[in-house]
C-alpha positions as CSV (number, residue, x, y, z in Angstrom):
1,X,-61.8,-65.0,134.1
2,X,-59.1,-66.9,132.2
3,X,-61.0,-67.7,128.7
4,X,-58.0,-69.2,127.3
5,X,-58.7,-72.4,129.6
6,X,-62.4,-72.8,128.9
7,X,-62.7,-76.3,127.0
8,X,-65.8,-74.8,124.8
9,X,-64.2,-71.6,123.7
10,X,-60.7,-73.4,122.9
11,X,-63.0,-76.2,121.0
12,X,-65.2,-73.6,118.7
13,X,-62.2,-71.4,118.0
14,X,-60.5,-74.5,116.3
15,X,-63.1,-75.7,114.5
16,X,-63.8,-72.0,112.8
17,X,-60.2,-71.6,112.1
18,X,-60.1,-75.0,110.6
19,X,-63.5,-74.6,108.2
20,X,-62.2,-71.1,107.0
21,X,-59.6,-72.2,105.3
22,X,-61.6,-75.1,103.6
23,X,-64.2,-72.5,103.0
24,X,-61.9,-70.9,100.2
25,X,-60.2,-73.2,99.1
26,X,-63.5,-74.4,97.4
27,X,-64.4,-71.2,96.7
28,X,-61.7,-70.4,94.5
29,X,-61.8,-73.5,92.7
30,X,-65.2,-72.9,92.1
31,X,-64.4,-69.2,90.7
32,X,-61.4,-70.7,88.4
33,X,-63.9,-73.4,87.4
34,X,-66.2,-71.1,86.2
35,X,-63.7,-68.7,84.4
36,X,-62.5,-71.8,82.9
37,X,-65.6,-72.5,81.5
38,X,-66.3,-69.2,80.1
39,X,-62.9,-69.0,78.3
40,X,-63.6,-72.0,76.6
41,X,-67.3,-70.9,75.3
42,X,-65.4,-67.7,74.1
43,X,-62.8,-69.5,72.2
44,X,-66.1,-72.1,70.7
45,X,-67.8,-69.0,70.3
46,X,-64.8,-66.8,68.2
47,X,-63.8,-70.1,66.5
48,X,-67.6,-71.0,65.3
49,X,-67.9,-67.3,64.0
50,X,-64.3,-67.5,62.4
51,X,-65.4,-71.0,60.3
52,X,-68.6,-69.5,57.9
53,X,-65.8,-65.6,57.6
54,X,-63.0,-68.5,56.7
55,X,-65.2,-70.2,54.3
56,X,-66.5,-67.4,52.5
57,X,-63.0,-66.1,51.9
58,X,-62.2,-69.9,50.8
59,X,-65.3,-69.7,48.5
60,X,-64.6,-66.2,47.2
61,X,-60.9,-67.3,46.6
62,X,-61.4,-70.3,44.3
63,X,-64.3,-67.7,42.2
64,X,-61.7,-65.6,41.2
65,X,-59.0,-68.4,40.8
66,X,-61.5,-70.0,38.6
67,X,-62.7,-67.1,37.3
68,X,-58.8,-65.9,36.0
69,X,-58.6,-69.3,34.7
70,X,-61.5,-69.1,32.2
71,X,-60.0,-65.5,31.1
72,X,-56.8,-67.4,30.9
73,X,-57.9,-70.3,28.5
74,X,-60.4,-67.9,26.2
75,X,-57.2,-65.6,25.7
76,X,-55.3,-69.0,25.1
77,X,-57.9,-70.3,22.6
78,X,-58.0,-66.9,20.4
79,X,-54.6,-67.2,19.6
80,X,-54.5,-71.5,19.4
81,X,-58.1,-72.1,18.5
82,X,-57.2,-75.7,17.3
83,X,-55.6,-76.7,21.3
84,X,-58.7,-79.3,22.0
85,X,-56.9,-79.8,26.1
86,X,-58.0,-76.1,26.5
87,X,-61.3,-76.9,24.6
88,X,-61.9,-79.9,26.9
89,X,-61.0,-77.3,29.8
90,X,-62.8,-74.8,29.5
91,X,-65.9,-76.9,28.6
92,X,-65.5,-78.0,32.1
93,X,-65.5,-75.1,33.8
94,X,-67.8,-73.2,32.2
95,X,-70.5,-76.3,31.7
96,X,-72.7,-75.3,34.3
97,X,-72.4,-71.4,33.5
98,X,-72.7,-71.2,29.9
99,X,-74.1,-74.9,28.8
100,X,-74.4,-73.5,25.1
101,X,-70.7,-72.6,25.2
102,X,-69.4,-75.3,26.9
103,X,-71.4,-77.6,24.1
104,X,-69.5,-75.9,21.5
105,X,-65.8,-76.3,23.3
106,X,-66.8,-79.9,24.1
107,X,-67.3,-80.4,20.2
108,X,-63.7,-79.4,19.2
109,X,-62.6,-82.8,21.5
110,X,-61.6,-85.1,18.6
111,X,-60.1,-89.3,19.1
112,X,-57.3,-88.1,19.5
113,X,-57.7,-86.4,23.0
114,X,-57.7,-88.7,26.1
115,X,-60.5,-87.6,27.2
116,X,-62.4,-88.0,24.0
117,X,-65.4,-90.0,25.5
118,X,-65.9,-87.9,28.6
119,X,-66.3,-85.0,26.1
120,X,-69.1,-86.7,24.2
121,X,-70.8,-88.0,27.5
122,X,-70.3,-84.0,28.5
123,X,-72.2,-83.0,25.2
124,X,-74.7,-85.8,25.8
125,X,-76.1,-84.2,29.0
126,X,-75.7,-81.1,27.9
127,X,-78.1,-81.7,24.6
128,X,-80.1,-83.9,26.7
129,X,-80.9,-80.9,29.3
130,X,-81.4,-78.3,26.6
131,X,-83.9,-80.3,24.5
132,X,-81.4,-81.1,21.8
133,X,-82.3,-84.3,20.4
134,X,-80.2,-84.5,17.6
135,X,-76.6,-83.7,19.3
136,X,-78.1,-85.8,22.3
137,X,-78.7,-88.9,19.8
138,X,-75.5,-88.3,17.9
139,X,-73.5,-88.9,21.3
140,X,-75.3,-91.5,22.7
141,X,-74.7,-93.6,19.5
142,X,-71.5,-93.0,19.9
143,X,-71.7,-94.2,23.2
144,X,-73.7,-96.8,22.9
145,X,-71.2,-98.5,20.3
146,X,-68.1,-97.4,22.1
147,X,-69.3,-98.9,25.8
148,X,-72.0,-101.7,25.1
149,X,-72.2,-103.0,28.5
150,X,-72.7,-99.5,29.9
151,X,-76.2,-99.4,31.5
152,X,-76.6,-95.8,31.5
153,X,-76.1,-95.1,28.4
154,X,-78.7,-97.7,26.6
155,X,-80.8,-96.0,29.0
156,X,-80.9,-92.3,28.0
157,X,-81.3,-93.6,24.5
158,X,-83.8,-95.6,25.3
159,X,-85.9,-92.3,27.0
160,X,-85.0,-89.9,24.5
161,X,-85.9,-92.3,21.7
162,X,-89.3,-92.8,23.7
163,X,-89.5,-88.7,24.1
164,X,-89.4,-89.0,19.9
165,X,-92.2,-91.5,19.4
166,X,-89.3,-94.2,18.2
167,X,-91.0,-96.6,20.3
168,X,-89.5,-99.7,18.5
169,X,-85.6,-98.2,18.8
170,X,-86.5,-97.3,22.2
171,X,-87.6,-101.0,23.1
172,X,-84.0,-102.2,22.1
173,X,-82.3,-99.8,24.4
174,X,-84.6,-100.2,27.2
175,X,-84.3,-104.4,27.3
176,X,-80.6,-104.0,27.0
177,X,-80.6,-101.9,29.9
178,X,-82.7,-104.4,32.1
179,X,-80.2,-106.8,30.6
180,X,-77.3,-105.2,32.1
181,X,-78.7,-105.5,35.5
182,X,-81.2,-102.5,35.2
183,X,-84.0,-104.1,37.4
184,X,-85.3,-101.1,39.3
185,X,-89.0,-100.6,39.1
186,X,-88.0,-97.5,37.1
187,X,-86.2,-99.5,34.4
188,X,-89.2,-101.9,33.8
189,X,-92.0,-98.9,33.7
190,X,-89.8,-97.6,31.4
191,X,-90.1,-100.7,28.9
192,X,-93.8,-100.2,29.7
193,X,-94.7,-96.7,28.6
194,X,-92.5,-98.0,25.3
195,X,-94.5,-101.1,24.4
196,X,-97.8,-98.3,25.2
197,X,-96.7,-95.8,22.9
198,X,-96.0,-98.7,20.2
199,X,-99.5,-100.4,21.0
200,X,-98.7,-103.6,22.1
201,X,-100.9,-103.7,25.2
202,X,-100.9,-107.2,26.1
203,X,-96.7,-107.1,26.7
204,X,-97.0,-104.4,29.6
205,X,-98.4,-106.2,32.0
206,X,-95.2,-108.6,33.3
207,X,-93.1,-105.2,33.4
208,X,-95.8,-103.8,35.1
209,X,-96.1,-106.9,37.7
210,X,-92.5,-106.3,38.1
211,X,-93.1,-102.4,39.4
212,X,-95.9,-103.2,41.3
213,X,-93.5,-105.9,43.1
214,X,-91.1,-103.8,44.2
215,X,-93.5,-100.8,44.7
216,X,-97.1,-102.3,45.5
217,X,-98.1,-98.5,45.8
218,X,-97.0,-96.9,42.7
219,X,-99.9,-94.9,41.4
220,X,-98.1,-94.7,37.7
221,X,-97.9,-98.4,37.5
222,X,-101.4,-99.1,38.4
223,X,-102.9,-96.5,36.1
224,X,-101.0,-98.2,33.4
225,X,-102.0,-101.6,34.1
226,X,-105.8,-100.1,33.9
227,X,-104.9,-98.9,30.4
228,X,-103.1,-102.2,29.4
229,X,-106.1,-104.4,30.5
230,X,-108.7,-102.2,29.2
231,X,-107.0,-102.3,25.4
232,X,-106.3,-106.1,26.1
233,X,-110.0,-106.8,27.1
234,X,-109.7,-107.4,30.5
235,X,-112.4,-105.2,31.9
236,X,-112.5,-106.8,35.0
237,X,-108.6,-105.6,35.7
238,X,-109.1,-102.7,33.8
239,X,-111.9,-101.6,36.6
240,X,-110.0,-102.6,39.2
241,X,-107.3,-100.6,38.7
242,X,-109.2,-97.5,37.7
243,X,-111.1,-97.1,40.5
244,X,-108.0,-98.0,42.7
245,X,-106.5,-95.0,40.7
246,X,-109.2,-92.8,41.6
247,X,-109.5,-93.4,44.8
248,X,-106.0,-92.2,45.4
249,X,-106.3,-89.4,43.4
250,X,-109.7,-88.3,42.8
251,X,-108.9,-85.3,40.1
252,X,-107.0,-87.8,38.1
253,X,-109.5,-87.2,34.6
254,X,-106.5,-90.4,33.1
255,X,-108.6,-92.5,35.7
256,X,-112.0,-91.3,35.0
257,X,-111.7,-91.4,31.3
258,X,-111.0,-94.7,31.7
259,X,-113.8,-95.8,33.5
260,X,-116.0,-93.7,30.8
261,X,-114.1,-95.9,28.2
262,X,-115.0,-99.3,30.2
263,X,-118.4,-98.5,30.9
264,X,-118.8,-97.5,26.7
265,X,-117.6,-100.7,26.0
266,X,-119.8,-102.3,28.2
267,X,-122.5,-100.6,27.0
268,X,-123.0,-98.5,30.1
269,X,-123.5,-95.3,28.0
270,X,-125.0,-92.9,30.4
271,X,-122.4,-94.3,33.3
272,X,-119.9,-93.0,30.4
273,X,-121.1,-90.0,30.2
274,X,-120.8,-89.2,33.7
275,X,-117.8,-90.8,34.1
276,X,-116.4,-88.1,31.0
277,X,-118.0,-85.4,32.5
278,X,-117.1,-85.1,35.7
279,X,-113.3,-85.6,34.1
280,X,-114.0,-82.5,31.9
281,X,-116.1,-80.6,34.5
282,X,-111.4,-81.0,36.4
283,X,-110.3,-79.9,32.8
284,X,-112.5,-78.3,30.3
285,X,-109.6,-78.1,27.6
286,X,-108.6,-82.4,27.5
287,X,-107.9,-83.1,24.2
288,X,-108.7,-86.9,24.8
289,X,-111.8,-86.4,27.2
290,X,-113.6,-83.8,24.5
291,X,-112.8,-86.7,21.7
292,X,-114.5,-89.3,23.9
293,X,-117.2,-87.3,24.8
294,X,-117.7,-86.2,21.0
295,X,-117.6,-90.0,20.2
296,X,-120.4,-90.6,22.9
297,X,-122.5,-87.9,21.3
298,X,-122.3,-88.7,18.0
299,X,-123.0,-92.4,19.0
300,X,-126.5,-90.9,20.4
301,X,-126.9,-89.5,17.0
302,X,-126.7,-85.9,19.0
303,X,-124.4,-84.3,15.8
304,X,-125.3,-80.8,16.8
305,X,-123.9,-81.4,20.0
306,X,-120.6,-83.1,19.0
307,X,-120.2,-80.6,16.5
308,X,-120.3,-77.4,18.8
309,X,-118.0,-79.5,21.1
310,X,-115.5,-79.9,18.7
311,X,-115.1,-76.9,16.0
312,X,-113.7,-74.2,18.6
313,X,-110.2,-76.6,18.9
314,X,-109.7,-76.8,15.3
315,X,-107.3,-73.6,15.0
316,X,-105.1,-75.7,17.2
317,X,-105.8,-79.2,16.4
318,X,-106.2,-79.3,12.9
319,X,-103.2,-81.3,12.4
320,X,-104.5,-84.2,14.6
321,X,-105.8,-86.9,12.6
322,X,-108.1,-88.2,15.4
323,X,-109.5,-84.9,15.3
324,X,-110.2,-84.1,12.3
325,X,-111.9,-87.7,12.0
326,X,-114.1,-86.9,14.7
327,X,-114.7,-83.4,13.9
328,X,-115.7,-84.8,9.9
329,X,-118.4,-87.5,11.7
330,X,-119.6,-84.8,14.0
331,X,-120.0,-82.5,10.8
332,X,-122.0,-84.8,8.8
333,X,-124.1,-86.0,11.2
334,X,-125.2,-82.3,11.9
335,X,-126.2,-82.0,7.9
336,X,-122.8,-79.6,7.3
337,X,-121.7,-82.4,4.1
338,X,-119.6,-79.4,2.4
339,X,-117.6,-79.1,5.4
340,X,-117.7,-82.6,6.0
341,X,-116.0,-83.7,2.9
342,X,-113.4,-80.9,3.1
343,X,-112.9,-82.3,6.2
344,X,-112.3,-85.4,4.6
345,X,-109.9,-84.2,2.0
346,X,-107.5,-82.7,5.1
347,X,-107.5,-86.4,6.8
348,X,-106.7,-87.7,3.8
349,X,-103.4,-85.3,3.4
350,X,-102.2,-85.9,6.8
351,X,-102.4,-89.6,5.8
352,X,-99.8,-88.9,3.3
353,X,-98.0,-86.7,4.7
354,X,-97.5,-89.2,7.6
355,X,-96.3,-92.2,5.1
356,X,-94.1,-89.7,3.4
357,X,-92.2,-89.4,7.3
358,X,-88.6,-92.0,7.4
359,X,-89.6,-94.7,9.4
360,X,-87.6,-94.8,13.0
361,X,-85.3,-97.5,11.2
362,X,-84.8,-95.1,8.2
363,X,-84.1,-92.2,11.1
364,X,-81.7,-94.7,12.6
365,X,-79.8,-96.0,9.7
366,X,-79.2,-92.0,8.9
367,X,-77.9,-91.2,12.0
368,X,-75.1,-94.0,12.1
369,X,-74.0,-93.2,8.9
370,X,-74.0,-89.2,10.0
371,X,-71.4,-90.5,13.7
372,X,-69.6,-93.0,11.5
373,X,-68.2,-90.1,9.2
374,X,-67.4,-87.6,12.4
C-alpha cells in the first residue's frame, strides 16, 4: 500500500515535474518572441507611414518658402529695378514656372554680374524651348565665342541653325562639335541631315558608316543612306537600304517613295507607280508623294490626270516652287496655256523673291555685329 516506495511511480512523478517546468520556459519565450516581433512591424509600420506625412510637410514647406521668396524679390525689384543679383534670382526660380518671365529677368544680367554667362546659357534654353530662334542664336554666339572648346554649345547651334535651313553655318558647328570629342552616333547623323539639307549627297555616307557602326540597327541612319545613294547613283545601295527600311517599318511612305524614285530612274515606270501608290494609299495628303506621282503622270502624257491631282493643294502650296512647276507642266499638258503661263509668271516671282533673301553668311555677319554691340 505504500506508493511512495514504488520505483515506477517515484520515476514518472520526476520526470513530469522536471518537463513542466521546461515546458514554459519555452513557452514564454516563444510568447515574448512573438510580441517582440509584432512591436517591431508596428514601429516599421508607424515609421513607413510617418516618412511620405514627413515629406509632404517637407515639400509643402520649401513651396511656401520659395513661394515668399519670389514675393520677396518682385517687391525688391519694383522699388530697385536696375539690382541684376535679384534679376538673376528670380530668373532662377521662376524659370520653370513662368519661362517668358524668367527670359526677361535673365536679360537684365549684364558683364558685370558673376554669373553673366549662366544667364545667357539660361536665356539660350529658354528661347531654344519656346521656339525663339533669334534670342536662341543671339546667346549661343555669345557662347560660342566666349567658351570655344565647349561641345554643347557648337552643338545647339549647329541644330537650330539646321532647324533654319542654314545648312552651311550649321556644318561648321556640327564638325566642331565632333572635333571636341562629339563622336556619338547622334553627333555624326547630325552632320548628316546637314550635308542632306545642303545637297551634298555623296559626303553623308562616312557619317552615316560611322552611325551604323555604333548602331547597326538604326532605322534613321539606314533610310538616309538610301537617300544618299540613290541621289549619288548608287542604285544598287539605294535599294538595299530601302527595302531594309521597309521591312522594318512597312507604313514608312519615306521608304516607298524611294523605291518609286529608284525604279523611275530605272525605267521601271509601272513598278513606280505602285511603289507611289501604295505610299499615298498610308497618306493621301504627302506633299512629296503627290509631286512624284504628278511627275509620273505627266511623264505618261496623262495631263488631265496630273492636273486634277495637283490643283486642290494650291490654296496651301502656292508658295512652293516645286509646286507650282509641276502644277504649270500639269496645266499645259491638259491644254489650260492661260493658266499655265500665269503659272509661270508666280514661279518666276518666287525666284526673285528667293535671291532678294540675305544669304546664311549675310544672316550671320548681321547677327555678330547685333551681340558685339550688346
Amino acid at each position: 500500500m505504500n506508493h511512495l516506495t514504488d520505483p515506477e511511480n517515484m520515476t514518472n512523478a520526476f520526470a513530469q515535474q522536471k518537463r513542466n517546468p521546461f515546458f514554459s520556459s519555452g513557452s514564454l519565450i516563444l510568447a515574448g518572441g512573438c510580441i517582440v516581433l509584432l512591436l517591431f512591424l508596428l514601429l516599421q509600420g508607424e515609421s513607413g507611414y510617418s516618412r511620405p506625412d514627413q515629406s509632404a510637410v517637407s515639400e509643402q514647406e520649401s513651396r511656401q518658402s520659395e513661394k515668399a521668396k519670389r514675393k520677396e524679390l518682385i517687391a525688391y525689384l519694383q522699388e530697385y529695378p536696375d539690382d541684376e543679383f535679384a534679376h538673376f534670382q528670380l530668373g532662377e526660380l521662376i524659370q520653370d514656372r513662368a519661362p517668358y518671365q524668367a527670359l526677361e529677368n535673365f536679360s537684365h544680367v549684364t558683364e558685370r554680374h558673376p554669373r553673366y554667362y549662366e544667364a545667357v546659357e539660361a536665356i539660350a534654353e529658354i528661347a531654344l524651348e519656346q521656339g525663339l530662334d533669334d534670342r536662341a542664336t543671339a546667346a549661343l554666339i555669345i557662347l560660342v565665342r566666349e567658351f570655344p572648346e565647349e561641345r554643347r554649345f557648337q552643338k545647339s547651334m549647329a541644330e537650330l541653325l539646321l532647324q533654319q535651313g542654314k545648312s552651311n553655318r550649321a556644318l561648321r558647328y556640327a564638325r566642331r562639335n565632333i572635333a571636341l570629342g562629339g563622336e556619338q552616333a547622334e553627333d555624326y547623323l547630325l552632320v548628316a541631315e546637314i550635308l542632306k539639307q545642303a545637297g551634298r549627297t555623296i559626303e553623308m555616307t562616312g557619317p552615316l558608316k560611322q552611325v551604323l557602326y555604333q548602331e547597326p540597327g538604326l532605322f534613321e541612319a539606314h533610310l538616309n543612306l538610301a537617300y544618299a545613294a540613290l541621289y549619288s547613283g548608287d542604285l544598287e545601295t539605294a535599294t538595299r537600304e530601302a527595302k531594309w527600311c521597309l521591312a522594318e517599318k512597312p507604313e514608312s511612305t519615306t521608304a516607298l517613295r524611294y523605291l518609286a524614285l529608284i525604279n523611275r530612274n530605272q525605267g521601271n515606270i509601272e513598278q513606280s507607280i505602285s511603289y507611289i501608290d501604295q505610299a499615298l494609299g498610308i497618306d493621301p495628303q504627302d506633299l512629296e508623294g503627290l509631286l512624284l506621282k504628278a511627275d509620273l503622270l505627266i511623264y505618261q502624257r496623262k495631263g488631265e490626270q496630273a492636273y486634277a491631282l495637283l490643283k486642290p493643294l494650291y490654296a496651301t502650296q502656292q508658295t512652293d516652287r516645286r509646286y507650282v512647276t509641276a502644277l504649270a507642266r500639269a496645266a499645259g499638258l491638259a491644254g489650260k496655256r492661260e493658266e499655265a503661263h500665269e503659272l509661270q509668271q508666280l514661279n518666276q516671282r518666287l525666284i526673285k523673291e528667293e535671291d532678294l533673301r540675305p544669304s546664311s553668311l549675310q544672316s550671320e555677319s548681321v547677327q555678330k555685329t547685333q551681340a558685339g554691340r550688346k
